[in-house]
NUTOR-282928 format. One record per residue (C-alpha): x, y, z; residue number from 0. Coordinates in Angstrom, 1 decimal. Layout:
BEGIN
+--------+--------+--------+-----+
:   east :  north :     up : num :
+--------+--------+--------+-----+
:      X :      Y :      Z : NUM :
...
+--------+--------+--------+-----+
//
This chain:
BEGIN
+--------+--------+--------+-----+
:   east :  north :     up : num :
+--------+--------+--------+-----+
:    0.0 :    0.0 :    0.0 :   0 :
:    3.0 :    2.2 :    0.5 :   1 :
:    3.8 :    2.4 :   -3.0 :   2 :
:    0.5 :    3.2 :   -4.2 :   3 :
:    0.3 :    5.9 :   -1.7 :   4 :
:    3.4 :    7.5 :   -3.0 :   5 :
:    2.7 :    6.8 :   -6.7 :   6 :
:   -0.6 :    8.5 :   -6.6 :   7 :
:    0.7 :   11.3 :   -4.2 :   8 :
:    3.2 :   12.2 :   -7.1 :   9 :
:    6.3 :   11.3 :   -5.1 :  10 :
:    8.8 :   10.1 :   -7.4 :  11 :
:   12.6 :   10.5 :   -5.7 :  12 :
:   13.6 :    7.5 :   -4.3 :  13 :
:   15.3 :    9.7 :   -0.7 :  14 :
:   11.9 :   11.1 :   -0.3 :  15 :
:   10.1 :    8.4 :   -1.1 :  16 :
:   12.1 :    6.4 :    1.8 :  17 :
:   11.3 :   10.1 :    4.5 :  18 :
:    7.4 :    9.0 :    3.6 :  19 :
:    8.0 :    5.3 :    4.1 :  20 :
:    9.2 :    6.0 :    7.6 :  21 :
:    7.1 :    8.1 :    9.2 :  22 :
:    4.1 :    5.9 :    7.7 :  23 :
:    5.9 :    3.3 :   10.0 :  24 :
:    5.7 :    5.9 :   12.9 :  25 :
:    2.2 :    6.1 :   12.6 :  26 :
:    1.3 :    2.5 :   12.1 :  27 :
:    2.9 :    1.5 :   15.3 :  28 :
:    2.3 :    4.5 :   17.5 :  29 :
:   -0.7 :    5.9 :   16.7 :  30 :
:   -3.4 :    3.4 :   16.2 :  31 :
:   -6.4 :    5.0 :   16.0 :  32 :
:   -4.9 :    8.0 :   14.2 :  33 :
:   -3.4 :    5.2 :   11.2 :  34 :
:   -7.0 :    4.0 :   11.2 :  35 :
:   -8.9 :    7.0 :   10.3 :  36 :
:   -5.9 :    7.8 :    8.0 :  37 :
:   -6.3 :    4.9 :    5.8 :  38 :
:   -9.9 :    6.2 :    4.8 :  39 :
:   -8.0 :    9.1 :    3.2 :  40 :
:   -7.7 :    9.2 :   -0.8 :  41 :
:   -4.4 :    7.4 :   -1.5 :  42 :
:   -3.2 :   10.6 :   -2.4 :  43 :
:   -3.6 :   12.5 :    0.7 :  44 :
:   -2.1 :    9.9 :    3.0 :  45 :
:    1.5 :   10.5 :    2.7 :  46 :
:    1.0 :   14.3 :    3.7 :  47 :
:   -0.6 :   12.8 :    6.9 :  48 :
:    2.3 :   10.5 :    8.0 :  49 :
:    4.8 :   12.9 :    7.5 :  50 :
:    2.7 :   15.6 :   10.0 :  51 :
:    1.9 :   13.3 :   12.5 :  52 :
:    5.8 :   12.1 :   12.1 :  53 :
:    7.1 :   15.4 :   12.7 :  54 :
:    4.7 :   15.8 :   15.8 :  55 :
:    5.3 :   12.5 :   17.6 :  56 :
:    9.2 :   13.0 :   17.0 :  57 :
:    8.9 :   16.4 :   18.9 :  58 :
:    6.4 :   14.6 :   21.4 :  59 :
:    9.0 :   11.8 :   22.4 :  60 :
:   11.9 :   14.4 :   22.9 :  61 :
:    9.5 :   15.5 :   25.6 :  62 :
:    7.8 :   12.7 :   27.3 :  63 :
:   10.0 :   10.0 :   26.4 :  64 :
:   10.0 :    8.1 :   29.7 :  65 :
:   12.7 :    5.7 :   29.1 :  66 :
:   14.8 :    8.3 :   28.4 :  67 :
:   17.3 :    9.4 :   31.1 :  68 :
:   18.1 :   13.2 :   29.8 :  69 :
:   17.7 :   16.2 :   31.6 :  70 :
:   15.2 :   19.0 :   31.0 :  71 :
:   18.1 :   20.6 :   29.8 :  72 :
:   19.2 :   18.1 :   27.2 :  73 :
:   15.5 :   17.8 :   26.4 :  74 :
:   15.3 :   21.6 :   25.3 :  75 :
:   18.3 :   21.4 :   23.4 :  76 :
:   17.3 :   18.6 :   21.3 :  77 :
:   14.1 :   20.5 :   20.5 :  78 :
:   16.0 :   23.5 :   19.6 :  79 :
:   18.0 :   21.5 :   16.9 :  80 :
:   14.8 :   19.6 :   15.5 :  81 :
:   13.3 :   23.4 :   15.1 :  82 :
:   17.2 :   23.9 :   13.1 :  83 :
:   16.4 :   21.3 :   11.5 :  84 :
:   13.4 :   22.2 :   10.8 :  85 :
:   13.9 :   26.1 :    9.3 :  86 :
:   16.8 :   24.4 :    7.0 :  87 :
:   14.6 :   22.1 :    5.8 :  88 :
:   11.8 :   24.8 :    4.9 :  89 :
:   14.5 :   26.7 :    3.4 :  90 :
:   15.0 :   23.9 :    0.7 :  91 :
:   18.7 :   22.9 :    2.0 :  92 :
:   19.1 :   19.1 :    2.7 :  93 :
:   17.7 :   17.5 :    5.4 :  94 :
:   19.7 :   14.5 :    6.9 :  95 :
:   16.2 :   13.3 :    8.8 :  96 :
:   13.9 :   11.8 :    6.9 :  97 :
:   10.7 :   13.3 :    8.9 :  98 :
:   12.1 :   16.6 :    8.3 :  99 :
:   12.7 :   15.8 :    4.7 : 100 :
:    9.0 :   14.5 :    4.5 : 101 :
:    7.8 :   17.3 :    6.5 : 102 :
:    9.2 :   20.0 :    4.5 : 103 :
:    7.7 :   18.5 :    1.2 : 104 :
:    4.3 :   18.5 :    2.7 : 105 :
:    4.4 :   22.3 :    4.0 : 106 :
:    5.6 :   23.2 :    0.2 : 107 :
:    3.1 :   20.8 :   -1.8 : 108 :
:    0.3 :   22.0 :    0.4 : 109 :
:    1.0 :   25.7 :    1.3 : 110 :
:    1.1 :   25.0 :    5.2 : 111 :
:    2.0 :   28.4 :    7.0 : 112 :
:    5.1 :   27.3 :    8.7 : 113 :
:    3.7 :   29.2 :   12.0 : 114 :
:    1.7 :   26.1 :   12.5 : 115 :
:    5.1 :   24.5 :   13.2 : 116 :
:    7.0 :   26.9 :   14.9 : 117 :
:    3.9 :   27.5 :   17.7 : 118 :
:    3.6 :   23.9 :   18.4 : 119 :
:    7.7 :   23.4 :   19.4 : 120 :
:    6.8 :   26.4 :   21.2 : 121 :
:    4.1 :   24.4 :   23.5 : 122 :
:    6.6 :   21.6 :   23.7 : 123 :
:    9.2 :   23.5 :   25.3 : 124 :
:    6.8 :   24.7 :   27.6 : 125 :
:    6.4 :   21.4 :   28.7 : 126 :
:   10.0 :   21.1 :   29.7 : 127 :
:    9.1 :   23.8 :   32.9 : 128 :
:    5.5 :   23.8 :   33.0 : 129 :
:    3.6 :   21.2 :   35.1 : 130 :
:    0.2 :   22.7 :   35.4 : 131 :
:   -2.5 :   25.6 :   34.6 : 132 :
:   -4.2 :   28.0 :   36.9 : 133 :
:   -7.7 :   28.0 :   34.4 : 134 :
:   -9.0 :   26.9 :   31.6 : 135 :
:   -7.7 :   30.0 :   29.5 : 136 :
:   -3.9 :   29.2 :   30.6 : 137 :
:   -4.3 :   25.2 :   29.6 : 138 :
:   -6.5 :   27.3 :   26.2 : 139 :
:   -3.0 :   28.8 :   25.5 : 140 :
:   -0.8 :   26.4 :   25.7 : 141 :
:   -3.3 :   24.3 :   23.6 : 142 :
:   -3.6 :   26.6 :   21.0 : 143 :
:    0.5 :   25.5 :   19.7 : 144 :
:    0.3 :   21.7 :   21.0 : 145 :
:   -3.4 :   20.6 :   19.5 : 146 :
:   -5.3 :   23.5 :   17.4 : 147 :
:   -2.1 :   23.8 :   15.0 : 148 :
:   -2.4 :   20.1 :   14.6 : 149 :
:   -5.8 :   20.7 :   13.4 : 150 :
:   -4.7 :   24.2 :   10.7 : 151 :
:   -2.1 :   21.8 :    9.4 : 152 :
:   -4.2 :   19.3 :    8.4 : 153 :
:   -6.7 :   21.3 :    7.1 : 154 :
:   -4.9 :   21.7 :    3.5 : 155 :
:   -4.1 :   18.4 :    3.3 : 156 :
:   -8.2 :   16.9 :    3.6 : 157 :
:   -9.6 :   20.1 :    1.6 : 158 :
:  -12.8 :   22.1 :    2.1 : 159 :
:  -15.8 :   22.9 :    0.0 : 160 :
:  -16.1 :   26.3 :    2.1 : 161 :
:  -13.6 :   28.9 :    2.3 : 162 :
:  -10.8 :   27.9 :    4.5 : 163 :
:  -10.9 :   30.3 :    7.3 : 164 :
:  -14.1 :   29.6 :    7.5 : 165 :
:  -13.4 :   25.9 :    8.3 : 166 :
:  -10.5 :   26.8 :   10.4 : 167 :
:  -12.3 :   27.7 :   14.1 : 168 :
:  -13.7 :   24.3 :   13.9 : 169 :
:  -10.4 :   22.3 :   12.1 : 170 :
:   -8.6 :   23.9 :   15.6 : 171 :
:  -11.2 :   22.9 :   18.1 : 172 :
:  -11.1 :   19.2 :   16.7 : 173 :
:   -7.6 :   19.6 :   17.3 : 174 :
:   -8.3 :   20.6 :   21.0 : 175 :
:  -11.0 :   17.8 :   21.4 : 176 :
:   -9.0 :   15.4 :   20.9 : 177 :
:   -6.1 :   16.5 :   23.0 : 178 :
:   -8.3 :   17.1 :   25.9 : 179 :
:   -9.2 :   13.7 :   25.3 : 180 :
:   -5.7 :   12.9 :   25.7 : 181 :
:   -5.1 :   14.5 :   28.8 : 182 :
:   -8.4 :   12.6 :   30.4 : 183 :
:   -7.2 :    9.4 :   29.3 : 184 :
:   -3.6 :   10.1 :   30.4 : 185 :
:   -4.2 :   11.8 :   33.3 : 186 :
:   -2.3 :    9.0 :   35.7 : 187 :
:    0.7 :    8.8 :   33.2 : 188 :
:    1.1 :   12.9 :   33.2 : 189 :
:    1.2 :   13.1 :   36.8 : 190 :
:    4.3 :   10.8 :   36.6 : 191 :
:    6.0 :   12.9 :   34.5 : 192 :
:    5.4 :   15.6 :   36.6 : 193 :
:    2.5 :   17.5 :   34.6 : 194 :
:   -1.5 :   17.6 :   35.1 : 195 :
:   -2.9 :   19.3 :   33.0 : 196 :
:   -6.5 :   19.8 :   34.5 : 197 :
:   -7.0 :   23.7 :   35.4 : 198 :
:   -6.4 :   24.0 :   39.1 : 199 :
:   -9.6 :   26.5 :   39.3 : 200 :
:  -11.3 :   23.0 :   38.1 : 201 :
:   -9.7 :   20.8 :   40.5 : 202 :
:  -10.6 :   23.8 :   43.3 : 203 :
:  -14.6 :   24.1 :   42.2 : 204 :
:  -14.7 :   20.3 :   43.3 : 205 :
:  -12.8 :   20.9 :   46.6 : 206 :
:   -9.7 :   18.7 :   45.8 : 207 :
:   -5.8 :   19.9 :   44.8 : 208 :
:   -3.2 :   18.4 :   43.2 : 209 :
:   -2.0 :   16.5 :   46.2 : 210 :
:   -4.9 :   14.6 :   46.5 : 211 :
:   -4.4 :   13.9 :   42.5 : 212 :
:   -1.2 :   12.3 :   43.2 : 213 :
:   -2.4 :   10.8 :   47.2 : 214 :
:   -4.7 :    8.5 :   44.5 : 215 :
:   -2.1 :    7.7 :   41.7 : 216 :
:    0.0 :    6.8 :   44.4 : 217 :
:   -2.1 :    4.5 :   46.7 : 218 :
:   -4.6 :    3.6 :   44.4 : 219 :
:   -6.9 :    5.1 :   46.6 : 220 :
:  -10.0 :    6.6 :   45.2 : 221 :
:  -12.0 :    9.6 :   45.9 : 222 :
:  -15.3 :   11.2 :   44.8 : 223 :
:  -14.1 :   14.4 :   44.4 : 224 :
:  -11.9 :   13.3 :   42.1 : 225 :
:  -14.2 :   11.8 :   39.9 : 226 :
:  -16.5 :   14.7 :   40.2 : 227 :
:  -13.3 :   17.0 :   38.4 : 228 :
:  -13.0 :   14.2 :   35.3 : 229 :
:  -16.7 :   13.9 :   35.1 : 230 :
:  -16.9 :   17.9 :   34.9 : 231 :
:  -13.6 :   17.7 :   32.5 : 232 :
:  -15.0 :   14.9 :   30.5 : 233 :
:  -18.7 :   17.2 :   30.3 : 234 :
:  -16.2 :   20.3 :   29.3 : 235 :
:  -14.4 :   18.1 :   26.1 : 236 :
:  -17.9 :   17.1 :   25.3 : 237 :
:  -19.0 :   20.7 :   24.8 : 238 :
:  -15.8 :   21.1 :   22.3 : 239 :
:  -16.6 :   18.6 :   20.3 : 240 :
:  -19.7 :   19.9 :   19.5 : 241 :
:  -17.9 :   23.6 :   18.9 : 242 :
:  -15.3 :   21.2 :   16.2 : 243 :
:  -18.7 :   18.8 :   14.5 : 244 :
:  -20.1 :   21.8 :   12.1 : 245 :
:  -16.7 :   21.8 :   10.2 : 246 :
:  -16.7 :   18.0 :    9.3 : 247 :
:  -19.5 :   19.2 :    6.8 : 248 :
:  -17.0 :   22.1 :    5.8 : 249 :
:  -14.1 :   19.5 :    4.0 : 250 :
:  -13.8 :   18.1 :    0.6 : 251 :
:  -16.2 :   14.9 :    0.5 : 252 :
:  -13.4 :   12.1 :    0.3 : 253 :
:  -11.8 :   13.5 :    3.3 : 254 :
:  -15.0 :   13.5 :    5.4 : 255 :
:  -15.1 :    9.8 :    6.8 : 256 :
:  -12.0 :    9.9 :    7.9 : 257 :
:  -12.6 :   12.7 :   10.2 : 258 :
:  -15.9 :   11.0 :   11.4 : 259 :
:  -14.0 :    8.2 :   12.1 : 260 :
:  -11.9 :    9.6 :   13.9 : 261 :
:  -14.6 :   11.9 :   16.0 : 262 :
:  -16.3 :    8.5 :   16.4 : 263 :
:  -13.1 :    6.4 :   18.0 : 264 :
:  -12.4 :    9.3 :   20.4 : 265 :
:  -15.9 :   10.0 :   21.2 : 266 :
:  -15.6 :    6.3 :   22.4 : 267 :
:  -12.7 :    6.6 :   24.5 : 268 :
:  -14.8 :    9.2 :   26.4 : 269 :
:  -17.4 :    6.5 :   26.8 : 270 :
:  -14.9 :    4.5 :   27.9 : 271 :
:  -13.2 :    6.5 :   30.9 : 272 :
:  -17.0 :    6.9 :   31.6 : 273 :
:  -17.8 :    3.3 :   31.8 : 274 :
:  -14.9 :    2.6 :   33.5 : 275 :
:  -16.3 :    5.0 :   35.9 : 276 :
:  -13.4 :    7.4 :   35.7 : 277 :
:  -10.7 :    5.4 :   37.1 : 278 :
:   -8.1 :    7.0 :   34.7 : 279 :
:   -5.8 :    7.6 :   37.5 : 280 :
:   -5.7 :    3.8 :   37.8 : 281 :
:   -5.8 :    2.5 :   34.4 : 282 :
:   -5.9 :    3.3 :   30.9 : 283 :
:   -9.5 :    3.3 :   29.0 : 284 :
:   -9.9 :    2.1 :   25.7 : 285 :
:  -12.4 :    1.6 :   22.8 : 286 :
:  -13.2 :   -2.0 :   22.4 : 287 :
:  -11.8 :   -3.9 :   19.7 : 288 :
:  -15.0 :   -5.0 :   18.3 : 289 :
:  -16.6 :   -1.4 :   18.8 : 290 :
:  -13.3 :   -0.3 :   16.4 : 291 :
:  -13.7 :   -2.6 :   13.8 : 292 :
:  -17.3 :   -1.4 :   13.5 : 293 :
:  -16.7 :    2.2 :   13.5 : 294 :
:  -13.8 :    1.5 :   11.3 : 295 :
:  -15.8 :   -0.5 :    9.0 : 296 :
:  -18.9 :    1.9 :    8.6 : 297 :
:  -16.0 :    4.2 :    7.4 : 298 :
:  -14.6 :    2.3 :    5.0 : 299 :
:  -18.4 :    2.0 :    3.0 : 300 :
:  -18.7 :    6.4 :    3.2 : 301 :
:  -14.9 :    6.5 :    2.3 : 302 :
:  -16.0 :    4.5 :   -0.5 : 303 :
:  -19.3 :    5.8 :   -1.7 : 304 :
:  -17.5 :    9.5 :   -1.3 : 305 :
:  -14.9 :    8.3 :   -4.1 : 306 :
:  -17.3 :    6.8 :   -6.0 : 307 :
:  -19.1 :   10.2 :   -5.9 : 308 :
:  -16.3 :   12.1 :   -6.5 : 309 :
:  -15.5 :   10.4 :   -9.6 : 310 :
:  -18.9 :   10.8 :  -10.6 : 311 :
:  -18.5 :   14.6 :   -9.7 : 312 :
:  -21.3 :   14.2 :   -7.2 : 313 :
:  -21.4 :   15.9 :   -3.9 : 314 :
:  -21.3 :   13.3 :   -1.1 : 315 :
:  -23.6 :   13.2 :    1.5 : 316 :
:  -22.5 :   15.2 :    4.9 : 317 :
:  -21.7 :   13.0 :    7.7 : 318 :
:  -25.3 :   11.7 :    9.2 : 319 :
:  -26.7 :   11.3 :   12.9 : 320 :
:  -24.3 :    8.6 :   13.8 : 321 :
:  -21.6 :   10.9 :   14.1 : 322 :
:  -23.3 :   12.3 :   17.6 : 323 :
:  -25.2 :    8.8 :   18.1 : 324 :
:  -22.9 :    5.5 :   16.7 : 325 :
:  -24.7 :    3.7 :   19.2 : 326 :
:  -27.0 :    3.1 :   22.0 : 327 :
:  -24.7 :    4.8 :   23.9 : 328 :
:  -24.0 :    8.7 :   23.2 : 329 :
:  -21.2 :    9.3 :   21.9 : 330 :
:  -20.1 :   12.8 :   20.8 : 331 :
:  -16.6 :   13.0 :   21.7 : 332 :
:   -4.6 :   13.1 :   16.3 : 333 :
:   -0.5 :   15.0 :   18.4 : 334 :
:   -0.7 :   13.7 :   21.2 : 335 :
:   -1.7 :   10.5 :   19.9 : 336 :
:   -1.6 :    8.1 :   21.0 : 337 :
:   -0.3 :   13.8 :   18.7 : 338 :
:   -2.7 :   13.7 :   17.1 : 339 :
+--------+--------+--------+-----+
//
């Protein structure tokens, strides 16, 4: 499938075709349900997505990177050169790392302000010194360079049938959805790198702090309190998704299951954490296997009827009730992926 992606993309040197190859390997094995709603892409478009969510979970593993024994220090340094690396790359001169080299080629075939780029490094550094928020419009900030650029870069790449600022607002608060989704899901592993990035005024409004965060990631205690901040953060993500669903209607017709898709999958792991009754601190929710392959497969039959419209020159039909209600079950919930 790697060659046909290429082929069709128009990607002909042998150096870039390799850059492409591996950071569709980098999203194959780290981000899984990212790859998934990727493959209901055109052919085409694909290759543009690897190499974005290459370049982000590169910069993302610099930071978080667990195994990893270097310093804060050493951390921000190696971020600095990938952002060298990055600027010589969008300047045309030679690239020695393949995701920059694919990276760069995306940003020129698809006219992707490089601002996108430079604001997200930005948000990782912050990382490096920053372990928490004071309020929503803080964590808004920070988010704005390490999930709503996520969403502007991408935007290019799937296409819209409206003008593009007009698509944007919603493009960056998908972006922002899912990352909030992120931080639910991860809250446990974030406090052991140091970082929680629920809004103290949130944690406050429901009479806990911080400590008592890490008292129950420790202990494996539990308290209601607690669960009363993620249900409140889990309502707050909700309300995000439905500011990002008008603008799945906004893109090109072929790219539109894939973002449903992926709006479904996360939407699920919401319902998971739920389910689970918001033990995230404890253990990591997922989407069921089974639930996936559905979701993934109802996908695959709009991915195909959009081509086959397409080809026709028809105009798809916009994504339908199911992408609030999959199932019985409301559902309406990438970089960081597991970024993007």
């Amino acid at each position: 499938m790697t060659v046909r992606e290429l082929d069709a993309a128009g990607i002909h040197d042998p150096a870039l075709r390799a850059a492409y190859t591996h950071c569709r390997g980098l999203n194959a094995r780290h981000g899984k349900t990212y790859f998934l709603a990727t493959r209901l892409l055109p052919v085409d478009r694909r290759p543009a997505v690897h190499a974005l969510y290459g370049f982000a979970r590169w910069a993302d593993d610099i930071v978080d990177d667990l195994d990893s024994s270097a310093t804060p220090a050493e951390r921000g340094r190696a971020l600095l050169a990938l952002e060298a690396q990055l600027e010589a790359g969008l300047r045309r001169e030679e690239a020695s790392e393949p995701v920059i080299r694919a990276l760069a080629d995306t940003a020129r075939r698809y006219g992707i302000d490089r601002v996108h780029f430079t604001d997200f490094l930005a948000s990782m550094r912050s990382d490096l010194t920053v372990g928490g928020y004071a309020t929503y419009e803080e964590l808004g900030r920070y988010m704005h360079g390490s999930a709503a650029v996520i969403g502007l870069q991408m935007l290019p790449v799937l296409g819209t049938v409206t003008p593009r600022e007009e698509a944007a607002p919603h493009a960056a608060a998908l972006g922002v959805a899912f990352q909030l989704t992120n931080f639910l899901r991860d809250v446990g592993e974030d406090l052991d790198r140091g970082r929680l990035y629920l809004p103290a005024e949130l944690l406050a409004a429901h009479g806990v702090d911080r400590e008592r965060f890490e008292w129950s990631r420790r202990t494996g205690a539990r308290d209601t309190r607690i669960t009363d901040v993620l249900r409140a953060a889990a309502a707050h993500n909700r309300a995000v998704y439905r500011d990002a669903l008008p603008g799945i209607a906004m893109l090109a017709p072929v790219s539109r299951p894939c973002i449903r898709t992926a709006f479904v999958l996360y939407s699920g792991i919401l319902d998971a954490i739920a389910t689970d009754g918001y033990t995230v601190l404890h253990r990591r929710s997922v989407v069921p296997r089974r639930r996936r392959a559905v979701v993934a497969l109802d996908g695959l039959v709009r991915a195909v009827a959009a081509r086959a419209g397409s080809r026709r020159g028809e105009e798809a039909p916009v994504a339908g009730p199911s992408c609030t209600s999959p199932s019985p079950r409301r559902r309406v919930s990438p970089v960081r992926e597991e970024a993007l």
